[in-house]
C-alpha beads as a LAMMPS data file, in Angstrom:
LAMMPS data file: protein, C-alpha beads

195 atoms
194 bonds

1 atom types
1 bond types

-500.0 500.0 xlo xhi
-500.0 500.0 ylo yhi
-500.0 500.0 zlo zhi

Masses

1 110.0

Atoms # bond

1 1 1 -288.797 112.803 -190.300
2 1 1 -290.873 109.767 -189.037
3 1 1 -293.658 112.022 -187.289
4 1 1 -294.262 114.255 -189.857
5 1 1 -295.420 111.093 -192.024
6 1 1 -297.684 109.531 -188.636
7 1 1 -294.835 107.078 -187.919
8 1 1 -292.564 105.999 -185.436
9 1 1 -288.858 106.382 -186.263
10 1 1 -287.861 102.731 -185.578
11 1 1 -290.688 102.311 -187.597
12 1 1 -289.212 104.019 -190.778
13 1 1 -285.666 103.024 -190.164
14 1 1 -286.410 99.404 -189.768
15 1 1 -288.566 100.047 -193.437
16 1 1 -285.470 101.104 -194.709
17 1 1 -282.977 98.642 -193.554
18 1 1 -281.122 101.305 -190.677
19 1 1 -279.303 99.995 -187.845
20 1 1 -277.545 101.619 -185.122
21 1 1 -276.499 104.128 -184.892
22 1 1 -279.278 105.342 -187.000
23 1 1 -277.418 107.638 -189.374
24 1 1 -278.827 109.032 -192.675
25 1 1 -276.723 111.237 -195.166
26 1 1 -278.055 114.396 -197.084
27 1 1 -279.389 113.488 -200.144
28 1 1 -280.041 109.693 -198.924
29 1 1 -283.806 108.380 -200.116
30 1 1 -286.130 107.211 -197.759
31 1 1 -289.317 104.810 -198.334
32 1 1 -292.136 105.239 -196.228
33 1 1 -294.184 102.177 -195.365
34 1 1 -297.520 101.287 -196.197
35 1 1 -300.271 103.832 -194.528
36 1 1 -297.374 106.538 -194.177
37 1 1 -299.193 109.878 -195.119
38 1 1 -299.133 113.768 -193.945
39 1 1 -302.791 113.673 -192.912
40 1 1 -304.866 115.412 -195.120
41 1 1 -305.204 119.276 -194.735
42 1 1 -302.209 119.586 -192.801
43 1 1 -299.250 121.672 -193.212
44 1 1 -295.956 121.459 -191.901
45 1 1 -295.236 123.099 -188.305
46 1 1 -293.036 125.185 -189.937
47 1 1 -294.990 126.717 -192.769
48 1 1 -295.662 129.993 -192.537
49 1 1 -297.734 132.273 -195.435
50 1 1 -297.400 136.065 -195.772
51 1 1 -300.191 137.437 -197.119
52 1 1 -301.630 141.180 -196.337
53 1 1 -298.374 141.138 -194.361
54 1 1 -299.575 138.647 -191.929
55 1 1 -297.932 135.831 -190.855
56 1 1 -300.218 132.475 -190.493
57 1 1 -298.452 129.402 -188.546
58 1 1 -299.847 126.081 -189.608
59 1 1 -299.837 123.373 -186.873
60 1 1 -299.273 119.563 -188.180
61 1 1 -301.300 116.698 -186.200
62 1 1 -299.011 113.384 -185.700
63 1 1 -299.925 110.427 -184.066
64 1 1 -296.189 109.762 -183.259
65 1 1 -292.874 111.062 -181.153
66 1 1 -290.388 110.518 -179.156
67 1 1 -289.704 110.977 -175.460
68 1 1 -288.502 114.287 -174.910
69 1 1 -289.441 116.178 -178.151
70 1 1 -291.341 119.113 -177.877
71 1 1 -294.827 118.955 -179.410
72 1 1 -297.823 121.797 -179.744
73 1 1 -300.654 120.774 -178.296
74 1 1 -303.947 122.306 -180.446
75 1 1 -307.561 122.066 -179.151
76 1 1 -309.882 123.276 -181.316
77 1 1 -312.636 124.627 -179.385
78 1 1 -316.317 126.089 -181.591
79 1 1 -317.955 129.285 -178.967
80 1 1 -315.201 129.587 -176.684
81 1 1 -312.714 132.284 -177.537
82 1 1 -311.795 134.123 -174.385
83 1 1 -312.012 130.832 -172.247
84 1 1 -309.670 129.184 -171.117
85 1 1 -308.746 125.104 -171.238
86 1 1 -306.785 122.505 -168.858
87 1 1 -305.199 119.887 -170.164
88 1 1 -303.884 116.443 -168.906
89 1 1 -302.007 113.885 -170.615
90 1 1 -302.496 110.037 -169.815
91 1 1 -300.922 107.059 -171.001
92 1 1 -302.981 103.870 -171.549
93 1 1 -299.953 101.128 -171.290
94 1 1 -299.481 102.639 -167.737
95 1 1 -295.578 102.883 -168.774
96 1 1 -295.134 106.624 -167.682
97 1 1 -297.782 106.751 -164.886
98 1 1 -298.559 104.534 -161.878
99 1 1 -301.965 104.253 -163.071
100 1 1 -304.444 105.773 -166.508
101 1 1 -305.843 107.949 -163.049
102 1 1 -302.629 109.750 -162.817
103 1 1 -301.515 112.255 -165.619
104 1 1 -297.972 112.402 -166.566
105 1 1 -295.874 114.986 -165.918
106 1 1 -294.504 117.024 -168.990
107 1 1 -292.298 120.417 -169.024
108 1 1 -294.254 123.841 -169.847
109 1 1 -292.485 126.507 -169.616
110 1 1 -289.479 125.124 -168.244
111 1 1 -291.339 123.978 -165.030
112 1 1 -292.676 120.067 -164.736
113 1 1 -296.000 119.650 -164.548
114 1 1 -298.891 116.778 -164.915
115 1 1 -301.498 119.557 -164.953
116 1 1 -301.529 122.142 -167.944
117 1 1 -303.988 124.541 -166.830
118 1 1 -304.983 128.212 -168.221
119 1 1 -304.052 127.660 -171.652
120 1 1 -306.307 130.821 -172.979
121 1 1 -308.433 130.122 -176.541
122 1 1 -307.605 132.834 -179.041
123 1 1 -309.890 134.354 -181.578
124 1 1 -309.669 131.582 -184.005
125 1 1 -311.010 129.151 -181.146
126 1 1 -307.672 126.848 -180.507
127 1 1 -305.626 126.951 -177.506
128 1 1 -302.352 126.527 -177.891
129 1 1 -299.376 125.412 -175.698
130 1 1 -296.253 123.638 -176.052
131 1 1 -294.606 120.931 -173.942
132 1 1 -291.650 119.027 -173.967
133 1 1 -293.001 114.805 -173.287
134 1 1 -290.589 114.308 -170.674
135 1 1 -290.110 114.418 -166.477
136 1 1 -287.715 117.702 -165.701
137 1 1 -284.878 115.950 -163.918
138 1 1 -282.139 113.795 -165.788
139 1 1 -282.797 111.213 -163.224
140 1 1 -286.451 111.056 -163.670
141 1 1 -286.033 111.215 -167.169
142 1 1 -283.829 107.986 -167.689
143 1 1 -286.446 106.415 -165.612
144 1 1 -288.924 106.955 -168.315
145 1 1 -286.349 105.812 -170.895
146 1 1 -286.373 102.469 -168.776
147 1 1 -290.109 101.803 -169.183
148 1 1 -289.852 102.690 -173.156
149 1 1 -286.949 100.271 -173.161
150 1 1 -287.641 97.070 -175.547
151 1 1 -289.733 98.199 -177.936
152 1 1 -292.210 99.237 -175.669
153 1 1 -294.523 101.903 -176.211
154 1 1 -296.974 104.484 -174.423
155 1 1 -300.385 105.574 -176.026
156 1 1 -301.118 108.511 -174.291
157 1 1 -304.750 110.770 -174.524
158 1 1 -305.976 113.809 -173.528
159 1 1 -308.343 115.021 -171.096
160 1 1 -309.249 118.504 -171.640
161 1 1 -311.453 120.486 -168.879
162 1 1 -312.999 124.260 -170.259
163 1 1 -315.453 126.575 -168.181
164 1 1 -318.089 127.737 -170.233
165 1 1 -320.612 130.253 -170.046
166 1 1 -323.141 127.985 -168.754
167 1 1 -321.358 124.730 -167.705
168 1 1 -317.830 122.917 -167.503
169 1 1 -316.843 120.987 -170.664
170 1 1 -314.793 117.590 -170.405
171 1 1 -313.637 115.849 -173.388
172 1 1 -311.050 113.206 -173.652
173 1 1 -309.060 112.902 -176.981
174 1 1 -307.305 109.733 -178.719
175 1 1 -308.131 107.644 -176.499
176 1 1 -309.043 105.285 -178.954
177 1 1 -305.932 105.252 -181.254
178 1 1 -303.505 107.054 -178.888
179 1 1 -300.489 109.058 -179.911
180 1 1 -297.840 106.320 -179.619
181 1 1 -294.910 107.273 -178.076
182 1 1 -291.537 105.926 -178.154
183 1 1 -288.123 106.247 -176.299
184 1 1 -285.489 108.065 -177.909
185 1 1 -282.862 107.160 -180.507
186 1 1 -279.448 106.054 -178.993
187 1 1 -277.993 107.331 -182.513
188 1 1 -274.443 108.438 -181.010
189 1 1 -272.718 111.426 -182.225
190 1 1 -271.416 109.879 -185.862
191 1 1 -271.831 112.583 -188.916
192 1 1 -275.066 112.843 -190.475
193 1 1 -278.593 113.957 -189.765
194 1 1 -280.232 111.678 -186.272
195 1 1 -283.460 110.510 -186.498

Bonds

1 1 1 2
2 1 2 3
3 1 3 4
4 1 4 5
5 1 5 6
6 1 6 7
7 1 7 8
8 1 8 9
9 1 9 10
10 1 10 11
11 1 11 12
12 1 12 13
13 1 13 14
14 1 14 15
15 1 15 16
16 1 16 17
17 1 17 18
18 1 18 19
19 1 19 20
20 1 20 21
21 1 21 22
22 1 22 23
23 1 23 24
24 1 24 25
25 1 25 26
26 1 26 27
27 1 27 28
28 1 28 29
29 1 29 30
30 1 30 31
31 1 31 32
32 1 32 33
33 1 33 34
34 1 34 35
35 1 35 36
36 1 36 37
37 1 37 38
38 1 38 39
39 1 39 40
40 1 40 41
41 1 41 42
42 1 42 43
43 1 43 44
44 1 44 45
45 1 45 46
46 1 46 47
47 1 47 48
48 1 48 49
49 1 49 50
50 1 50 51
51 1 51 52
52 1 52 53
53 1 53 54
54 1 54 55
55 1 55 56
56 1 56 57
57 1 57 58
58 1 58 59
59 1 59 60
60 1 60 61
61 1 61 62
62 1 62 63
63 1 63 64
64 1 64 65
65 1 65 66
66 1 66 67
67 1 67 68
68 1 68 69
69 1 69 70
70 1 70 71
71 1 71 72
72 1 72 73
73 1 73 74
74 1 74 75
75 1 75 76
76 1 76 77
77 1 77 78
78 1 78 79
79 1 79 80
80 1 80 81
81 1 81 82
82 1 82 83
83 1 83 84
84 1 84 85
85 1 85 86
86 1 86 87
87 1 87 88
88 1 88 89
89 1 89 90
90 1 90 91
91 1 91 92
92 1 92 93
93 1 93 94
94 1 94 95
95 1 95 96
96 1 96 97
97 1 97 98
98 1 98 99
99 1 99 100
100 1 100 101
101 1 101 102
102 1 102 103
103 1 103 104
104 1 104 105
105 1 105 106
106 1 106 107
107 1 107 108
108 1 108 109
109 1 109 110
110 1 110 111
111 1 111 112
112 1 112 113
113 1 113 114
114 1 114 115
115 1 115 116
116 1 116 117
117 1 117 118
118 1 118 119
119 1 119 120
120 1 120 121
121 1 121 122
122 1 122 123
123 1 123 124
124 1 124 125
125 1 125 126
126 1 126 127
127 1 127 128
128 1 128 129
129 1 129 130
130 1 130 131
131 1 131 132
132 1 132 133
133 1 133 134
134 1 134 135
135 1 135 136
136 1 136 137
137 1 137 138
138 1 138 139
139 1 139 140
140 1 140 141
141 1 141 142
142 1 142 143
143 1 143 144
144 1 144 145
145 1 145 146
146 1 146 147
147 1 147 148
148 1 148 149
149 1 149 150
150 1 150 151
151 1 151 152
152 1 152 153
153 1 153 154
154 1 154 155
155 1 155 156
156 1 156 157
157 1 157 158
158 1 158 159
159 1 159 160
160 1 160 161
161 1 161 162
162 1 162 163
163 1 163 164
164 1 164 165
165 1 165 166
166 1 166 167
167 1 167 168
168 1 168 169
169 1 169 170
170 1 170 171
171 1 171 172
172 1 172 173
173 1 173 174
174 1 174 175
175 1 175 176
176 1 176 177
177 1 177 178
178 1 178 179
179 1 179 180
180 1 180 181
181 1 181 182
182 1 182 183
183 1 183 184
184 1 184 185
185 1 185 186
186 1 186 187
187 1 187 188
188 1 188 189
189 1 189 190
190 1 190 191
191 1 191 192
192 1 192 193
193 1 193 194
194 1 194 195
């Protein structure tokens, strides 16, 4: 719930007075803090229009998740369809990396990598490719939960690489304001939906 609105979910369960284990019921109201918005012209990563019996998926942008959700990254490229992009993912508080020189490794395609390369631009000029923010192995992956532990988040950015026709493109993305990440809920297995 919290991304879709730009948030963090401690964020939005602190707001509304949720403690662990960070159950909500069907039905149950939520307020959103201050500066809690769907960003304008977005649609929801699940919409889907039929029209001329074409189906249209809508990607979302949020500036929040969790450790080990799955997330679409979008580039929108203008005069490169055909091309293709690599991209690398960074994190500024140096939680998830040794250093803001070393990517960090995600899961594409069910293999771990720190280097997303090939993604292909389609007609519409966005490349498209979805990772899950985590390190493959269970062990690894607690490790990360260990740096995210207090509180602490990473602010990670993009560096995306393309070959063009007459040059190599390089562009780094929110690396000013970051897409804050945050270790997972420890919501236990109680009824109700987890956040």
């Amino acid at each position: 719930i919290a991304p879709k609105y730009g948030i963090g979910w401690k964020t939005l369960a602190t707001h509304n007075n949720i403690q662990s284990p960070y159950t909500i019921q069907p039905g149950q109201e939520l307020k959103l803090p201050e500066g809690a918005t769907i960003p304008e012209g977005a649609a929801t990563s699940t919409a889907s229009e039929q029209s001329n019996n074409k189906t249209t998926t809508a990607y979302e942008r949020i500036d929040s998740g969790t450790l080990g959700s799955e997330v679409y990254l979008v580039v929108e490229t203008a005069n490169l369809h055909g091309k293709k992009v690599d991209i690398e993912i960074f994190d500024q508080e140096k939680l998830l990396a040794e250093d803001d020189e070393t990517a960090i490794k995600v899961i594409r395609d069910d293999q771990e990598t720190d280097w997303i390369n090939a993604v292909k631009i389609d007609d519409t000029g966005k490349a498209i490719v979805k990772v899950k923010l985590r390190k493959k192995s269970d062990e690894d992956y607690k490790k990360q939960q260990e740096a995210l532990k207090d509180d602490k988040q990473a602010r990670l950015f993009l560096k995306v690489t393309c070959q063009g026709d007459d040059k190599k493109h390089k562009k780094v993305f929110l690396e000013d304001e970051g897409f804050v990440m945050e270790k997972p809920c420890d919501c236990g297995s109680e009824a109700g939906y987890k956040f």
